[in-house]
Structure formats: C-alpha cells, structure tokens
C-alpha positions in Angstrom: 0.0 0.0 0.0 1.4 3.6 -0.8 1.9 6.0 2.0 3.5 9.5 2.9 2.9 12.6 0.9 3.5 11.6 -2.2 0.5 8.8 -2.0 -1.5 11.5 -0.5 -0.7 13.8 -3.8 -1.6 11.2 -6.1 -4.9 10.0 -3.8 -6.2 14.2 -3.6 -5.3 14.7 -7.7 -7.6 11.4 -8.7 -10.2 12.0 -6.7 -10.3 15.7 -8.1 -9.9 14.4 -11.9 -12.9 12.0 -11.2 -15.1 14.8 -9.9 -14.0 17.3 -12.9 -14.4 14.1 -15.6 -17.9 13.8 -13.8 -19.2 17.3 -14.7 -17.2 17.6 -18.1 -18.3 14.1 -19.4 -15.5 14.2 -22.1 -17.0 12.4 -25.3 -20.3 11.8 -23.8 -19.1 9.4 -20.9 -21.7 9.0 -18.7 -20.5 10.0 -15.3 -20.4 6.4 -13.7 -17.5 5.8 -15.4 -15.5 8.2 -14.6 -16.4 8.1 -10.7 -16.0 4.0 -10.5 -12.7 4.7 -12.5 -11.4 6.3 -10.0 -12.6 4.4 -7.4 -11.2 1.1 -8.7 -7.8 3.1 -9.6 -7.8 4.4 -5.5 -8.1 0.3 -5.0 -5.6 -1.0 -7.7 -2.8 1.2 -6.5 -3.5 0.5 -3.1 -4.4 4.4 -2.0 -8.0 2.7 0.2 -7.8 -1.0 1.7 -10.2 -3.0 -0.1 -11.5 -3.5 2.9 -11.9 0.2 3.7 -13.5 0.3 -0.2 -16.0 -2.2 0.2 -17.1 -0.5 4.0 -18.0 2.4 2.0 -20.0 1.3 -0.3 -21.9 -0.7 2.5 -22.8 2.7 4.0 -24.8 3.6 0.9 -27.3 0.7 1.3 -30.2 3.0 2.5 -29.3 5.4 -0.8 -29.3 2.9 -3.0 -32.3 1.2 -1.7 -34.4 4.7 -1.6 -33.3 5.6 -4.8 -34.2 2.5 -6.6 -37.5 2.8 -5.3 -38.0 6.1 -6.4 -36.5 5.8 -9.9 -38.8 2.9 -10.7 -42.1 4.4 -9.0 -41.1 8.0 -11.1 -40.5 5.1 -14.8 -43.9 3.8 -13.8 -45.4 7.2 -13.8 -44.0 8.5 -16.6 -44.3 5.0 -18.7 -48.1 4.7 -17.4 -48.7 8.9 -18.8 -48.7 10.2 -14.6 -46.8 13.1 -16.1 -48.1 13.8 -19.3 -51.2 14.0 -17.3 -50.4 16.6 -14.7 -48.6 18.6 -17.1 -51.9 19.0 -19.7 -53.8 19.2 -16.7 -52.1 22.8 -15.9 -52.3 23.7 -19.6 -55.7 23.2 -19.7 -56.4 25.1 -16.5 -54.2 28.0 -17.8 -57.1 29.5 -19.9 -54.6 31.6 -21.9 -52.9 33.3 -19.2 -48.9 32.7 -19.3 -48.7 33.6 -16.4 -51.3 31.2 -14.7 -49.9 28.1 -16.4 -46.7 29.2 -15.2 -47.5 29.0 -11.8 -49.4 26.0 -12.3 -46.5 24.2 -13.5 -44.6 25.9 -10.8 -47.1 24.3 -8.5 -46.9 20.7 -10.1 -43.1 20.7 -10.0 -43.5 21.8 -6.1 -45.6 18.8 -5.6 -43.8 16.6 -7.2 -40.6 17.5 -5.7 -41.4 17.2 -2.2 -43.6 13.5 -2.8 -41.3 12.1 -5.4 -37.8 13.7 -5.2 -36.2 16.3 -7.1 -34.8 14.1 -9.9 -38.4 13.4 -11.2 -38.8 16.7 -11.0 -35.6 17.7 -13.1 -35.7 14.8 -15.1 -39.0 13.0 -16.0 -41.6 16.0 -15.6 -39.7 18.4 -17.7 -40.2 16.4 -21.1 -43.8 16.5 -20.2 -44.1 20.0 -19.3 -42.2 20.8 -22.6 -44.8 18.8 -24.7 -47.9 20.5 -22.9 -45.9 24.0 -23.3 -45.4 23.4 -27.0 -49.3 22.6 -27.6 -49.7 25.9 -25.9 -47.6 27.8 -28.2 -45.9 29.5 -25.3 -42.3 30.1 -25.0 -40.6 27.6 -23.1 -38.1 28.6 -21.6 -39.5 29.9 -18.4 -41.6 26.6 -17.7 -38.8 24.9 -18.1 -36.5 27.0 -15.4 -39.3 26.3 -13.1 -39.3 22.5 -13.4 -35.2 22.8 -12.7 -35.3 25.4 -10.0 -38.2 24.1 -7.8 -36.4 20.9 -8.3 -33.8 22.4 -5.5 -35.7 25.2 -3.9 -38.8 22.4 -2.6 -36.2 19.6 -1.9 -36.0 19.7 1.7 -39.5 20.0 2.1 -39.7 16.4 3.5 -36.6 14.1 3.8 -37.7 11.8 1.0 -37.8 15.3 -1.3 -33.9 14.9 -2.1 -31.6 11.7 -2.1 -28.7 14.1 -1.1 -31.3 14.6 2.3 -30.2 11.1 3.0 -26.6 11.8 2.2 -25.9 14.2 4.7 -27.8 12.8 7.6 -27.9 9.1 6.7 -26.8 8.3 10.3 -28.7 10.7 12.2 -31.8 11.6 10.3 -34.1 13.6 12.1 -37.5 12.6 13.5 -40.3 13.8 10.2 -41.9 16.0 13.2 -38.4 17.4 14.3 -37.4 17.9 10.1 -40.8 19.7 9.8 -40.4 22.2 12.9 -36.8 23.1 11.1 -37.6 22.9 7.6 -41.1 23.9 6.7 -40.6 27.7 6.9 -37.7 28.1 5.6 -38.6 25.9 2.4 -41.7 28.1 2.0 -39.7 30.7 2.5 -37.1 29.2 -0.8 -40.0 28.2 -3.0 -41.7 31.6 -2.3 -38.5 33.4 -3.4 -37.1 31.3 -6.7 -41.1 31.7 -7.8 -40.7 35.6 -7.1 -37.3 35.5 -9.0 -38.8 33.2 -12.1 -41.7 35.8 -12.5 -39.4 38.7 -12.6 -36.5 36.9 -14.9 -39.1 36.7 -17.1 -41.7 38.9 -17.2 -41.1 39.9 -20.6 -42.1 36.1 -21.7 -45.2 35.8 -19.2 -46.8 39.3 -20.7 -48.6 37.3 -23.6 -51.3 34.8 -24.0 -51.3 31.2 -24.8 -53.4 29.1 -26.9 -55.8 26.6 -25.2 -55.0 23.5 -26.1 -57.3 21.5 -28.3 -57.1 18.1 -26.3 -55.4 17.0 -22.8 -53.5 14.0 -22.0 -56.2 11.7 -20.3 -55.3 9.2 -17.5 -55.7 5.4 -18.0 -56.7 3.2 -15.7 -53.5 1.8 -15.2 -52.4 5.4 -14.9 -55.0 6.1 -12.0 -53.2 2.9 -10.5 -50.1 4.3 -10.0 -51.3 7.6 -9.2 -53.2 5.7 -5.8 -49.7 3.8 -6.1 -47.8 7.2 -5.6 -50.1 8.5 -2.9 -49.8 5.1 -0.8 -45.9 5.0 -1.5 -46.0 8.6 0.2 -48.0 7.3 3.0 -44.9 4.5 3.7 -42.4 7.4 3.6 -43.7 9.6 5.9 -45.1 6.7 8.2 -41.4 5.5 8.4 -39.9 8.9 8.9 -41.9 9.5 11.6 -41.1 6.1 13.2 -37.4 7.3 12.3 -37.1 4.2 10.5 -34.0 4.4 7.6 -36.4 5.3 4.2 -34.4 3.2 1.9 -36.3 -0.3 2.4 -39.6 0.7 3.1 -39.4 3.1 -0.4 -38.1 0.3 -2.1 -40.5 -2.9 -1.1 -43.7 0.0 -1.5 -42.5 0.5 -4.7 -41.5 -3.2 -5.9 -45.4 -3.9 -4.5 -47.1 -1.0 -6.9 -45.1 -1.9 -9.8 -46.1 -6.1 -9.4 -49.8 -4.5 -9.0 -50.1 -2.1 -12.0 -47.7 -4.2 -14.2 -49.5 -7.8 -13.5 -53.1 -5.8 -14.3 -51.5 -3.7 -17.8 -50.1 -7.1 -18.7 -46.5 -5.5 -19.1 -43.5 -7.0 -19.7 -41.6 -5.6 -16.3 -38.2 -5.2 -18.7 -39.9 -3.0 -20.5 -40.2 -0.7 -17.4 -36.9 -1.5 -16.3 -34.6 -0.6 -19.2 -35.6 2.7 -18.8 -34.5 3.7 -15.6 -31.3 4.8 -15.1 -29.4 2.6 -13.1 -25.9 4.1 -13.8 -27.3 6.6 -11.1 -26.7 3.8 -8.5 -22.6 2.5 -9.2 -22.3 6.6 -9.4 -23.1 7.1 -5.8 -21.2 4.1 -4.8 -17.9 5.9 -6.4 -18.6 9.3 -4.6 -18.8 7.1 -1.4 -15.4 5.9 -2.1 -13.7 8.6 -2.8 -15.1 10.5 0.0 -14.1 8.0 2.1 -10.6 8.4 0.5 -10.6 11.8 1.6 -11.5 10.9 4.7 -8.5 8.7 5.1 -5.7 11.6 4.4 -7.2 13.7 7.1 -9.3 16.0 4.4 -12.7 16.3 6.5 -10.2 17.8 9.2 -10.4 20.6 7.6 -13.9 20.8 7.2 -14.4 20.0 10.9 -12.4 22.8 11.9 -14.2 25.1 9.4 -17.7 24.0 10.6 -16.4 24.4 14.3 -15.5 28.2 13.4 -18.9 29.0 11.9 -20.2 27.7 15.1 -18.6 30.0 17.0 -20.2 33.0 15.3 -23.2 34.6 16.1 -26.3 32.7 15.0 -26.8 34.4 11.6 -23.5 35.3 10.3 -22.3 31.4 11.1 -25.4 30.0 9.4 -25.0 32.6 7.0 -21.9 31.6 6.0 -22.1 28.0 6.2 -24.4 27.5 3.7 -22.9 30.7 1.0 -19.9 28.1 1.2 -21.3 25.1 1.1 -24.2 26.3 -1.9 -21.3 27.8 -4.0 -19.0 24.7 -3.5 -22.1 22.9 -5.1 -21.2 24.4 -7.9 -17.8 23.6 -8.1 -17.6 19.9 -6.9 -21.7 18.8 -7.7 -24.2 18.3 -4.7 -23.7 15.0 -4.4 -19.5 14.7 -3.5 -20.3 18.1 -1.6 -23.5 16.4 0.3 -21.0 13.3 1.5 -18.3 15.4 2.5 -20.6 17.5 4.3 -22.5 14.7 5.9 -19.1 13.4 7.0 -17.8 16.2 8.6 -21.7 16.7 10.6 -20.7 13.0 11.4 -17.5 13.5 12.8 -18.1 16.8 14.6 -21.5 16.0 15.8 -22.9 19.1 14.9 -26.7 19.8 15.3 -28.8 22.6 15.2 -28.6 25.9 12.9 -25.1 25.0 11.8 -26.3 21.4 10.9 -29.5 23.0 9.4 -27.5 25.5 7.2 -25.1 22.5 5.9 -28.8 21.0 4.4 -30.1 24.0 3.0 -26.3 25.0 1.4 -26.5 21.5 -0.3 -30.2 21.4 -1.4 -30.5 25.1 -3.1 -26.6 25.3 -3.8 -27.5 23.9 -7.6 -29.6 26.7 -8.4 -27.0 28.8 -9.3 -25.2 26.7 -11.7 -25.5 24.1 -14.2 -22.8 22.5 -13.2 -24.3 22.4 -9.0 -26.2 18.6 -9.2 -26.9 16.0 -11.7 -30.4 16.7 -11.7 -29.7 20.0 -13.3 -27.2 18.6 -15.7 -29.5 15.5 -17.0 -32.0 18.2 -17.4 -30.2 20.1 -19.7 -29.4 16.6 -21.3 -32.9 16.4 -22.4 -33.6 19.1 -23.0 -31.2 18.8 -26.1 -32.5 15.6 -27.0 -35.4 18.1 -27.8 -33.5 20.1 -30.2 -33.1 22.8 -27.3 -29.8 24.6 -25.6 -29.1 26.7 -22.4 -26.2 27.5 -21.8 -24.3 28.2 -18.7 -24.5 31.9 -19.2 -28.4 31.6 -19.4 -28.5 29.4 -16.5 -26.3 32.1 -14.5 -27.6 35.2 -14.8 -30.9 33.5 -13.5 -29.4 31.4 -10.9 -27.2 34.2 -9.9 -30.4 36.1 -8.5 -32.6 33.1 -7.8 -29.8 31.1 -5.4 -28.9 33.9 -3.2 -32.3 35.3 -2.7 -33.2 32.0 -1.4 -30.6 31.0 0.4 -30.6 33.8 2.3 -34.5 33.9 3.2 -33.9 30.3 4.0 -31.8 30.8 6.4 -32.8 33.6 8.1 -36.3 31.5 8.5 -34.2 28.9 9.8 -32.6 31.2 12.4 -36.2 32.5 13.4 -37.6 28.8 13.7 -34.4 28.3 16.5 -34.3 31.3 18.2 -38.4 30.4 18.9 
C-alpha cells in the first residue's frame, strides 16, 4: 500500500480528476464511469484498503435502496402517462394566461418535488411539461426554469424530497416532526422566493397569452393505478420517517409492490419498465462514497471539521449565514452530491446539530440553483432538454441562478434562524 505525501498527492489529484471528468463528461461518458474509474484506480494502487473500499460502499445501502425505489415508481409514472397528465392538466387550466400556467407548472413541480424527489422533477416531468408548453404555443423557456429550479428550492421539504437529504444525515436523520419544525418555513420561504425570482427573470415572456390547447392528455386506468400507487408509496415514507425508521427499504418494497400491481393488471413486460430507468445513477453514488471515504482517510474532513467548528462560533446568523454561501457555492464547483458526502461526514465527525447542521442541508439542497454544473439533476436536465432540439447554456443558466440562489438562500436561512431562536 502507498503512504507518505507523495501517496497522499496522487490519492487528492484522482479524486479531483474524477469529480472534474464527472461534470465535463469528455465524449459523452456518462459520469459512472468516470467516478468507478477512480474508485477502482484508488483500490488498484493500493491508495483505500479494499476492505476500507467495500465498507464504504456498504454505507450507501439506504441510498441505494431509496433511490431504486424512487426511480422505478417515477419510470412507472412517466411510462403509465402520470406526467403527461399533470402537465396537460395545468395547460388546460391555464385559460390563456402565461402567467397562470406558469405558476401551475410551478405548483406541479412543487408537488412533485417534495412526494417524489427532485430528480423526477428535473428529469421526468420536464419532457412532459415541454410537450404540454409546446401545444400551448408558449415560449418555453421559463416553464422549463421552473421544473429545474423548484427541483432544488422544494427539496428539503420532507426528507424523502432529495436523495442528497439522506446523504448528509444518513446516520442521524431527524425525526419527520423534528425535520418539519426546522424545515417547513424556511422551504416556503425558498419556493416563495425562486417563484418571485422566475416571474421577474421573465416577465417579458409571461406578458402574452397562450393558446388553449385542443385536447389533454387523459389518465388510464392503469395510470390512475399508480397515481393511488404514488399516494400510498408517500404514506410509507412519511409513516417511516416519523417512526425514524431508515427510508431506503420501506421506499423500495412499496414500490417493488405498486409496480407487481399495475404491471401484472396492464399485462406489461416488467423489462420493458426497467430498461428505462437509469441505473448508472446507483454504481455513481457508490464511487462518490469511495472517494469520500478516501478523503476521509488523508485527514481532508479535518479541515472541514475545523471550518464548521469556526462557523459555530459566530453569532447565530452570520455562522449559518456563512455556512451554507460556502457550502451552496461549492455545489457548484464539486456537484451536490460529492459536496453532500463530505458534508455529511464532517456533521458526522463533529457531531454538529442545530442551525449549523441545518444550514449544511439548505447550502447543499439550493446550492444547484446557481449553476448548471451544481447537481446532476440539473445537468440530465439540460441533457434532455437537447434531446429536444433545445440549448441553455451556462450563461443563461447564470444570470438566472445568480439572483434566484442567493435570494433563497438567504431567506432560508434567516427562516431557519427565526424557527431556532423560537
């Protein structure tokens, strides 16, 4: 095994080409690769124990578990028209006012979000809301900043809103009545704001009218299945937060039971459903908890720990202040998933709690709304998005999220403070 600061070099430089490879995805490499790359080259040249390897990926279970279940409940409500649905539902209910079917959509992406994660937000509802949108004649682009903004700004609405939730407490989740005290005002207070933020960004786009569409999207029976399927999958989440049970196995077997339901009575091949979810998602996390722990090992998170234990020492505001400007702009730089490890690492090490710990969570959760680059939510989004012959670029992206993160953040936080000093 390699030691000394030369090994420590070489461990820091490939866990920073990983992350960088991630976000670049040179030739169209899905990010996987280039996180269980590194990962494997950490364990070829001896940098982690194999033993230390394989405990880190054993730490991921409840991820992997919740987000298996959630991927195939979100592929069984987009393959079964759930989302073509809600998304013509708001169209139709728009009666030619952009701005009404803006906030409608606004409002489907909310609930969405904070029932089904912010990935099925980012990822599944936005080709729906695009095809409603384009029946409407209406410029897109604003509908579509609200299905990726409200994907982060309503993601800590619940614990089950965001897998990176789990990420940075999966050992000390909070009780679903302690997570609501902390988290409900200041996540009003963030969807409130990037919704104030949208209208103005693009209040030159919302002036006109849009045409009614001639037909909606009706919902099968099947698709009225998994919609009862959704709402009884949402009743085992919050069941087993509040029983602080770990979400990952209860979101899993709920949803393995509504698919064998809906499937058996549809009379669909289950592969058919399964090839379309995006399992590379799942060998991806298991990389970032591998090089994290690699981190880990060269003594890294010490410096996080003693960064967190400054901003502890600062008055209330300007340490939760601070805390989450740092942690929402290294979003940006490293992704919100690395980020959400490290940070839950160092609130694991340091045993912070409170408005520090809080701060961490909301840093990570609307840290992405500034950048393309700040979660993979955000960057599959823009993926499909060009699958539909459309481009934003980062500049676009920016000058909105340079507005819509801060202004959030901020609010958040100060809610945050106000929900702790009551």
């Amino acid at each position: 095994m390699l030691s000394g600061p030369a090994a420590h070099l070489i461990l820091i430089a490939i866990v920073a080409a990983s992350i960088l490879l991630m976000l670049l995805r040179p030739r169209g490499i899905a990010e996987a690769w280039w996180i269980g790359a590194g990962a494997a080259l950490l364990v070829v040249l001896r940098l982690v124990p194999l033993r230390l390897a394989g405990h880190a990926v054993a730490e991921g279970t409840d991820v992997y578990l919740f987000l298996t279940g959630m991927m195939l409940l979100s592929e069984m409500a987009r393959h079964f028209g759930v989302f073509d649905w809600m998304a013509s539902v708001a169209a139709e209910h728009a009666r030619g006012s952009a701005v009404r079917l803006f906030t409608l959509i606004y409002a489907v992406g909310t609930l969405v979000t904070v029932f089904l994660s912010n990935d099925a937000t980012a990822v599944v509802l936005t080709p729906a809301v695009l095809a409603a949108v384009r029946r409407s004649k209406a410029e897109p682009l604003p509908y579509l900043f609200a299905c990726a903004l409200i994907a982060n700004a309503a993601s800590f609405v619940l614990p089950i809103s965001n897998p990176a939730n789990l990420v940075v407490f999966r050992t000390q989740m909070p009780p679903l009545l302690h997570w609501l005290a902390s988290f409900a005002l200041p996540s009003l207070l963030a969807i409130a704001a990037t919704y104030a933020v949208l209208r103005w960004c693009f209040r030159r786009e919302l002036r006109d009218g849009v045409s009614m569409p001639d037909a909606g999207t009706h919902l099968t029976g099947n698709g009225r299945l998994v919609l009862v399927g959704i709402v009884l999958e949402i009743g085992v989440l919050v069941t087993a937060s509040a029983l602080n049970w770990d979400l990952g196995l209860p979101t899993c077997l709920a949803a393995l039971a509504i698919a064998c339901v809906v499937l058996g009575r549809a009379r669909t091949n289950p592969l058919i459903v399964v090839r379309e979810i995006s399992w590379a998602v799942l060998p991806l996390v298991a990389g970032l908890f591998i090089l994290v722990e690699a981190m880990d090992s060269v003594g890294a998170m010490q410096l996080s720990a003693a960064a967190l234990h400054w901003a502890e020492r600062l008055p209330a505001i300007a340490g939760a202040l601070v805390t989450a400007g740092v942690v929402g702009v290294g979003n940006n730089i490293v992704n919100n998933l690395p980020l959400g490890l490290i940070a839950g690492s160092t609130l694991k090490a340091t045993q912070a709690h409170g408005i520090i710990a809080d701060a961490v969570l909301i840093g990570v959760d609307l840290g992405p709304n500034l950048s393309v680059t700040g979660s993979l939510a955000t960057i599959l989004w823009l993926i499909a998005l060009r699958r539909e012959g459309l481009h934003v670029g980062p500049g676009t992206f920016l000058k909105v999220g340079v507005v819509a993160m801060p202004v959030a953040l901020v609010l958040a936080i100060l809610g945050a403070v106000l929900v702790h000093a009551l």
